[in-house]
N, C-alpha and C positions, 0 to 999 in steps of 0.2 A: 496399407500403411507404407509409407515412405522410406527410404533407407535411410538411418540418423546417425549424425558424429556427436560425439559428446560434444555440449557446448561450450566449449573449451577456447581459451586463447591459442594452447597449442597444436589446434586444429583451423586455424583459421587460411592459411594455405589450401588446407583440402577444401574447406568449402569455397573458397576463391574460386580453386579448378573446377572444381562438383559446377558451381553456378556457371560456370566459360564453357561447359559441353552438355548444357542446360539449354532446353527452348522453354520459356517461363510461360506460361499465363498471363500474370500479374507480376509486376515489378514496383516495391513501394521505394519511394526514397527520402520517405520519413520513417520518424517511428513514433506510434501511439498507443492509445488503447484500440481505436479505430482500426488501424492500420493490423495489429496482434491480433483482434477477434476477426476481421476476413477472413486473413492469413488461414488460420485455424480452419473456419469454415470451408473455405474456399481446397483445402486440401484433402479434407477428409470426403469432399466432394470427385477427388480427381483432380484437382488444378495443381498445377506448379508453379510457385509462390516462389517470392522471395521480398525480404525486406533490408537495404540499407539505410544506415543512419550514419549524420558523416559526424559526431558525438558519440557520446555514449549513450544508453535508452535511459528515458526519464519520463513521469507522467504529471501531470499539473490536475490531476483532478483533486475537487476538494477532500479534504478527510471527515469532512461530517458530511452526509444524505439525509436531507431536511424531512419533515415530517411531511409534507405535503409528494413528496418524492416516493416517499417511504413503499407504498403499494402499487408503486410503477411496474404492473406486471414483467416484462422484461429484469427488470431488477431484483424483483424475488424467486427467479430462476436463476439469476447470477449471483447472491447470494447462497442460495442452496449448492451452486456449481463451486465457491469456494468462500465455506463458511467461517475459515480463520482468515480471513482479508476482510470481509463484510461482515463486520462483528456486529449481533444486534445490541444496542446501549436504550436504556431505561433511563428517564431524566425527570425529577421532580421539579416542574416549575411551579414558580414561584411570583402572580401576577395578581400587584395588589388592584390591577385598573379592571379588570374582567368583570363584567356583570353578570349579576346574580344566576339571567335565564342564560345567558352562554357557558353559564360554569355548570348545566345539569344536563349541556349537551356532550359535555367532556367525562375525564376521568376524575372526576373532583375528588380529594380525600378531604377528610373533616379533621379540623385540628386534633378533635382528641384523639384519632387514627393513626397521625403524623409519625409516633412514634415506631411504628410497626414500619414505618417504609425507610424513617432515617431520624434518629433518636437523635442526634447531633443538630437536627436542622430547628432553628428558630426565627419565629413567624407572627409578626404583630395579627393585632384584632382584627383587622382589615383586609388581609392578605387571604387569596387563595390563593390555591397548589394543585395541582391535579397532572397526571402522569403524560408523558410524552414516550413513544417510542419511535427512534430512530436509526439509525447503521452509524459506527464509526468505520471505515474504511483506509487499508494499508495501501496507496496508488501505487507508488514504486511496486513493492511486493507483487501488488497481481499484475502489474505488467510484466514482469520476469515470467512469473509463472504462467500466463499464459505464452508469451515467447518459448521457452524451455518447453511448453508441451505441443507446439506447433514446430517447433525443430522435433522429435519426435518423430512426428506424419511425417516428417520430410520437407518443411519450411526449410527455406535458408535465408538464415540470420546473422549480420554482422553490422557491427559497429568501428565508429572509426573510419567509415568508407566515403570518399568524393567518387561522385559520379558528375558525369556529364554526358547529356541528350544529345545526340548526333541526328536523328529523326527520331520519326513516330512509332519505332519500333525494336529500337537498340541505344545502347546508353556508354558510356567508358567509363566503368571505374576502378577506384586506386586505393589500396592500402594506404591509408593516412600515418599509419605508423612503421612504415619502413621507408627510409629515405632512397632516392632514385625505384621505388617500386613501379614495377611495368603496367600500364594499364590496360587491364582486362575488357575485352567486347563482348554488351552481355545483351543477349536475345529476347523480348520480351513483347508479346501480344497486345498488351494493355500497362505503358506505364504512368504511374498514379503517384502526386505529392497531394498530402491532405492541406488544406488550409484551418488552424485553429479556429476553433468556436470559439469566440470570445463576447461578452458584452462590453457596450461600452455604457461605461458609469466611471464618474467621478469617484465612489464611494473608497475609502480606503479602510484597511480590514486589518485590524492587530490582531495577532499569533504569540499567548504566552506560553512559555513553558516552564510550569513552578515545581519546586521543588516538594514534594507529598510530605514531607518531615513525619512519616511514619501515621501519617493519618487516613483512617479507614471511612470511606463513605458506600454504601449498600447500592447511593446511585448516582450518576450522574447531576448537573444541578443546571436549571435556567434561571435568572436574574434581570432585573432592569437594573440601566445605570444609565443617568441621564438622557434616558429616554434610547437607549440603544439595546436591542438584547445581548443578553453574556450567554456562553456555554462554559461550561466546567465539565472538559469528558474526563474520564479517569483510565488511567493507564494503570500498567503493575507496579512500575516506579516511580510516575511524575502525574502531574496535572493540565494539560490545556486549553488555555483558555481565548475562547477566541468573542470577537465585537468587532463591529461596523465603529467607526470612529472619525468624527470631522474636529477633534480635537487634537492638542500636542498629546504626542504618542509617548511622552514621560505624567505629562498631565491624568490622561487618561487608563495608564497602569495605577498610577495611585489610587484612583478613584475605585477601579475596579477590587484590589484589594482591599481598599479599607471598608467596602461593600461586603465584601466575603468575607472577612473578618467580623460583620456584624450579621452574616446570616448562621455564621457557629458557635454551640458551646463546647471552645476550644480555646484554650488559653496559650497554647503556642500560637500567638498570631502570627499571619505572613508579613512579611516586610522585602522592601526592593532585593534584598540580598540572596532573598529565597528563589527569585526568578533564577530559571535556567539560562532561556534565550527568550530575544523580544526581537519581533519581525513585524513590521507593517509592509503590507504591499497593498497593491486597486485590486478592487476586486472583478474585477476584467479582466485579471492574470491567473482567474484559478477557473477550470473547468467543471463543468459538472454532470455525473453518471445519467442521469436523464435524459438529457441532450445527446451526447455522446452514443448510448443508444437509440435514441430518433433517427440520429444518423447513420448510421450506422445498419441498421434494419432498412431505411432508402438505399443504403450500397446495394449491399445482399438484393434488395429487388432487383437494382438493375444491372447489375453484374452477372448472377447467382440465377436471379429468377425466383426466389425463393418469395410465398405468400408471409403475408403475417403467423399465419401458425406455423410453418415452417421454420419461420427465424426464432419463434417461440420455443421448436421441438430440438432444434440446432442447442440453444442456449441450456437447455435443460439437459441435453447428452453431454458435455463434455466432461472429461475422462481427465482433470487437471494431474499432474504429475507429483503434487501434492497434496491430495486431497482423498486420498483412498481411507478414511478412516472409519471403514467396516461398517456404514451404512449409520454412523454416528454425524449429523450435521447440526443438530438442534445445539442450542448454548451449552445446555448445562450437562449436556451429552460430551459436546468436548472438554467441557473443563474438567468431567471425571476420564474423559481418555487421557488429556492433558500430565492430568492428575496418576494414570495409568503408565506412560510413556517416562513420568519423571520417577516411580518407584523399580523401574530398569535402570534407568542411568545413574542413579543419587550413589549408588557407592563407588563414582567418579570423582566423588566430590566436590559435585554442582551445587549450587545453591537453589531453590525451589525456585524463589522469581526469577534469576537468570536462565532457567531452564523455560519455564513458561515462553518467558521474551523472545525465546530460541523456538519454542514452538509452534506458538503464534505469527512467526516469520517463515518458518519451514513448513510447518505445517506436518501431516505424515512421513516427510523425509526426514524427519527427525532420528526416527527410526536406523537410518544408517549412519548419521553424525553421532548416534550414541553407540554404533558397534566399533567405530574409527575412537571413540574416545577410548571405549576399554581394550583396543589394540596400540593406544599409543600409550599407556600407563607407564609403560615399563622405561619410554623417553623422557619425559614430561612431568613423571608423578601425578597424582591426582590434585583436582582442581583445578582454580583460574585459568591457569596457564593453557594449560589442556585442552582445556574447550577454545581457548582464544586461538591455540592454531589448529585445533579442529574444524573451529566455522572458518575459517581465511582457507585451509585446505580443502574444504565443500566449495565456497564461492571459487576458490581458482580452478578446482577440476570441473564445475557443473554450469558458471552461470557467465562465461567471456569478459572476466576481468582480465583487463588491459594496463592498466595502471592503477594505483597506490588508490588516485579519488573513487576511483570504480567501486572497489570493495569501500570506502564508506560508505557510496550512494547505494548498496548493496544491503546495509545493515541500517541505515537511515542516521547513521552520525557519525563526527570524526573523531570526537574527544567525548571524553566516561560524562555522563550524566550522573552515574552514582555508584555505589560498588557493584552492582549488579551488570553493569555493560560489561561484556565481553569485544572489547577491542583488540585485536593484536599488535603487537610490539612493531616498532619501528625495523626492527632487524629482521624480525620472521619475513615482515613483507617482502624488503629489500632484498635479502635472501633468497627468496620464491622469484621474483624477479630477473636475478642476475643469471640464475641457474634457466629459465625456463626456453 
């Protein structure tokens, strides 16, 4: 194992130097998921890594892993390697076109069944349903986490950085965020930019985000709507809801709720006001985990050397830096560690779903954000407050926030989605800043 600094903003000098009297291996100067699981690999092998981005890190992979995905050998090691990121989701669809013999190839349940799966859901004569399993998936999140446990070995990772190529074997780069900073000559065997996967399709793909108005569903939900499929994943505090759409993207929000509105008996119906956020983008702009390791398994050959079971037995070792949770990875094993984790903290005066949400992002480091909480009681008092600069105090010592956006793309939002976000205040930030 490699020598490691805390991945810290306040350390980014030293890994500057660290990497300037560095001869690398590999040198990325992007950053991916691609690029993060080399890294990883590639260190725990012996190589000396490094990866710059002249950004901050980000991942564009999608949040759902389709069912056809779903048993991508590689995938259900990477799941198992970080089971709060790759959460398995349960989905009752809902497909009145399905014929008869394809419905007895599935998970068909029979209306009078229905109930035991999701009492709320209502389903003409004609309709089948039969069950889906798929992953929702956090991208940001495990790309941190794998970053953070590749610094560890001894990656060196920074953001913020322009480099430029001088030859085939040394590059110049610069602190983006220090004005007149000097640039560094940095030595490298193999330097490597990845080029995005992307497809090209026209298709464009609405992203809601609704507001749960306190309503409980047992599962996930699939739908037609105008000939397009819906997802309805379920979160701790809100709803998502995602469709393929060649229609107006106010056109086709109505439609999809006043759909959802007639698949429940619920009398609080949704209406535009409940939406959180409404995003369409092509769907050529979202990556997908599949692919990503296709590729990814090609590097490792010809980089690495590494066979197909090799990259198999790689994927199934790693050791993530959140993810030690005592040989507990199945669902319902975390949601009672979860569930474990939160009757240590609760007399911080966390709120149960706030702490989950906390969980679910952290993961087993949880664990040290609740001992910094009931060390800061005595400033802060218990509650909201508390935890809001206990995470912003975790994200600035653990994960190389540089600016204000950093820590939102860190927690995955800027502004409260509902009383349960734990945002910190404009001043804690600015304050952590000024001083730092």
């Amino acid at each position: 194992m490699g020598d490691s600094l805390a991945f810290s903003a306040t350390n980014r000098a030293k890994f500057l130097q660290r990497a300037a009297n560095t001869d690398f291996d590999f040198v990325f100067t992007s950053c991916g998921f691609r690029e993060a699981m080399f890294c990883l690999f590639a260190a725990n092998q012996g190589f000396k890594c490094a990866i710059f981005c002249p950004e901050d890190f980000s991942c564009k992979l999608h949040p759902v892993v389709e069912l056809k995905t779903a048993n991508h050998k590689a995938l259900v090691l990477l799941q198992k390697s970080f089971p709060h990121l790759i959460l398995p989701d349960e989905y009752l669809n809902i497909n009145p076109k399905m014929s008869a013999i394809k419905s007895l190839l599935t998970a068909n349940i029979s209306h009078r069944d229905l109930s035991k799966y999701e009492a709320l859901l209502k389903v003409k004569d004609g309709d089948r349903v039969y069950l889906d399993r798929e992953f929702k998936l956090n991208a940001n999140r495990l790309l941190i986490s794998i970053l953070k446990t590749a610094v560890q070995v001894g990656v060196t990772v920074l953001n913020y950085i322009s480099v430029e190529k001088k030859n085939s074997s040394s590059l110049l780069a610069c602190n983006k965020l220090k004005k007149e900073s000097a640039q560094v000559v940095l030595i490298s065997k193999q330097i490597l930019e990845l080029e995005e996967q992307t497809k090209c399709s026209g298709e464009m793909e609405l992203h809601i985000l609704l507001d749960r108005k306190h309503l409980f569903l047992k599962r996930s939900l699939k739908f037609t709507v105008q000939n397009q499929l819906v997802r309805l994943v379920r979160y701790q505090d809100y709803f998502l809801l995602i469709c393929k759409t060649d229609k107006n993207e106010r056109e086709m929000l109505r439609s999809v709720l006043n759909h959802l509105n007639n698949l429940l008996y619920w009398e609080d119906k949704f209406e535009e006001e409940d939406v959180i956020a409404c995003q369409i983008s092509r769907s050529f702009e979202w990556l997908t985990i599949d692919r990503q390791l296709s590729s990814l398994e090609e590097m490792t050959n010809k980089y690495l050397g590494f066979s197909s079971r090799q990259f198999l037995e790689h994927i199934s070792n790693i050791n993530a830096v959140d993810t030690h949770f005592e040989g507990k990875t199945e669902i319902q094993q975390l949601i009672e560690y979860g569930d474990f984790r939160f009757d240590e903290a609760k007399q911080t005066g966390i709120h149960p779903i706030a702490f989950k949400n906390m969980f679910y992002r952290f993961g087993s480091e949880i664990e040290q954000l609740t001992e910094a909480a009931y060390e800061g009681r005595s400033k802060f008092g218990s509650g909201n407050k508390l935890w809001e600069y206990v995470q912003f105090w975790y994200l600035f010592q653990t994960e190389m926030i540089c600016h204000k956006q950093d820590y939102f793309n860190r927690i995955g939002k800027k502004e409260k989605f509902s009383k349960y976000d734990l945002i910190a205040s404009e001043q804690i930030i600015d304050d952590c800043f000024s001083n730092a």
